[in-house]
N, C-alpha and C positions, 0 to 999 in steps of 0.2 A: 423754589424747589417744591415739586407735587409729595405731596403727600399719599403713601400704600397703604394698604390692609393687606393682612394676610395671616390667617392663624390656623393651626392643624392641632386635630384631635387624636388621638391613639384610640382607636376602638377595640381591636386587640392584639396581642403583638405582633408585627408584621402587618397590621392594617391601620392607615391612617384617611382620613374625611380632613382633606384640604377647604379652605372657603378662604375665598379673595372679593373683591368689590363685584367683579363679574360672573364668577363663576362659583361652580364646586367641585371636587378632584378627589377621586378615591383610588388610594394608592397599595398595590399591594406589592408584598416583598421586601428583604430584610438589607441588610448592610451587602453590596457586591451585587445585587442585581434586583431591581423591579419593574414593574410596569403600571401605568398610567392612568385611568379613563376619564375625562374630563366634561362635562355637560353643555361648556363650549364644540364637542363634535371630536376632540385632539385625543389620540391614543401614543402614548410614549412610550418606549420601552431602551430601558438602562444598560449598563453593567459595568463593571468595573474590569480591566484587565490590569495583567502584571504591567507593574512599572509604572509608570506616567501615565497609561495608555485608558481609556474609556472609549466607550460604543454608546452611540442614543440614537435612536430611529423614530422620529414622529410622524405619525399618519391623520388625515384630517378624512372624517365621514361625507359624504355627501359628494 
């Protein structure tokens, strides 16, 4: 089994600094909806709808 990293900082409420083994990931947005930017090139964007239901849209740069 591989072994992860992966640890996130709160910088301030609503903004967190993702860091994984590859990358870094700065996140903004609160509980129900945020969006992504990743230094791997990936832009993500959330959201949460009624019910069961969620939205995620990932776009790659380049």
């Amino acid at each position: 089994m591989p072994l992860t990293f992966r640890k996130s900082f709160t910088i301030l409420p609503g903004v967190r600094l993702n860091v994984n083994r590859k990358s870094l990931s700065l996140t903004l947005g609160r509980n129900g909806a945020h969006r992504t930017w990743s230094t791997t090139g990936r832009t993500t964007t959330s959201a949460d709808l009624p019910g069961p239901f969620g939205y995620r849209r990932t776009t790659r740069r380049g």
